[in-house]
Legacy VTK file of the C-alpha trace (Angstrom):
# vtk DataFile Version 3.0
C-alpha trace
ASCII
DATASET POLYDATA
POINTS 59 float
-40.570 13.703 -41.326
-37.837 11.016 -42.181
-39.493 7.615 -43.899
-40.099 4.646 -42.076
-37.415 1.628 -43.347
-38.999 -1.485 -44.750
-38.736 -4.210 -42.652
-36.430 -6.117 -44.777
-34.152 -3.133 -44.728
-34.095 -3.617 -40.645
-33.577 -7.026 -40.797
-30.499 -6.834 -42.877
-29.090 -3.581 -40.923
-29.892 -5.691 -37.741
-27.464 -8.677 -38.781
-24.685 -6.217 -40.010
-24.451 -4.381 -36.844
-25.143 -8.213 -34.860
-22.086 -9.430 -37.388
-19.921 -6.300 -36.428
-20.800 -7.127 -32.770
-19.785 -10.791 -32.895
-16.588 -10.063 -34.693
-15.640 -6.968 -32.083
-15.916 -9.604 -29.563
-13.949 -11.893 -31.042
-11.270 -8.929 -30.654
-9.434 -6.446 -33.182
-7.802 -8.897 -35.627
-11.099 -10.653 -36.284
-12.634 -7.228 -36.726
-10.157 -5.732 -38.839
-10.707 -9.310 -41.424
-14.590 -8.728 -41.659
-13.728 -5.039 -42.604
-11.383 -6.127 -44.975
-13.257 -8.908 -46.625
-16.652 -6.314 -46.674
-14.453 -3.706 -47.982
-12.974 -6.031 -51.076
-17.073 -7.565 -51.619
-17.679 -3.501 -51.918
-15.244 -2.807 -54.291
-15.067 -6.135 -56.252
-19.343 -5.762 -56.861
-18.919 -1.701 -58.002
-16.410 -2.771 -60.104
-18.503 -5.380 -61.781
-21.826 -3.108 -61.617
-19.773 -0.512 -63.665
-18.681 -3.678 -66.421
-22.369 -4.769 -66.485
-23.792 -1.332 -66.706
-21.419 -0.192 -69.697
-22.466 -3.374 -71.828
-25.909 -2.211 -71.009
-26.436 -5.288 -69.056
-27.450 -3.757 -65.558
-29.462 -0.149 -64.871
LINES 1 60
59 0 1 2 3 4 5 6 7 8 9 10 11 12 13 14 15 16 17 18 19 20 21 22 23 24 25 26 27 28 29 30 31 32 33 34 35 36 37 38 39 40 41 42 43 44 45 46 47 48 49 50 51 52 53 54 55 56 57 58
C-alpha cells in the first residue's frame, strides 16, 4: 500500500506540473529556459548542500 502525500507535497507538485504546463504553451524555447534555469537551481543548491554539509553546517 503506497503512502498518502501530504498535502503540502501536492500543492507544490501541482504548481510544478501547472508551471511546466504554462511554459509548454508558451512553446519549446520557453520550455527549454525553465528546464535550464530548474536544472542550474538543482545543481547550484547540491553543490552548496555538499559545502554546508562538509563544514558540518547542514545534515
Amino acid at each position: 500500500m503506497t503512502r498518502e502525500r501530504g498535502l503540502r507535497s501536492q500543492l507544490y507538485r501541482d504548481a510544478r506540473i501547472l508551471g511546466n504546463v504554462e511554459a509548454l504553451s508558451k512553446g519549446p524555447i520557453s520550455y527549454g529556459r525553465r528546464y535550464a534555469r530548474r536544472r542550474t537551481y538543482a545543481t547550484s543548491n547540491k553543490l552548496a548542500h555538499s559545502v554546508l554539509r562538509s563544514l558540518g553546517l547542514s545534515r
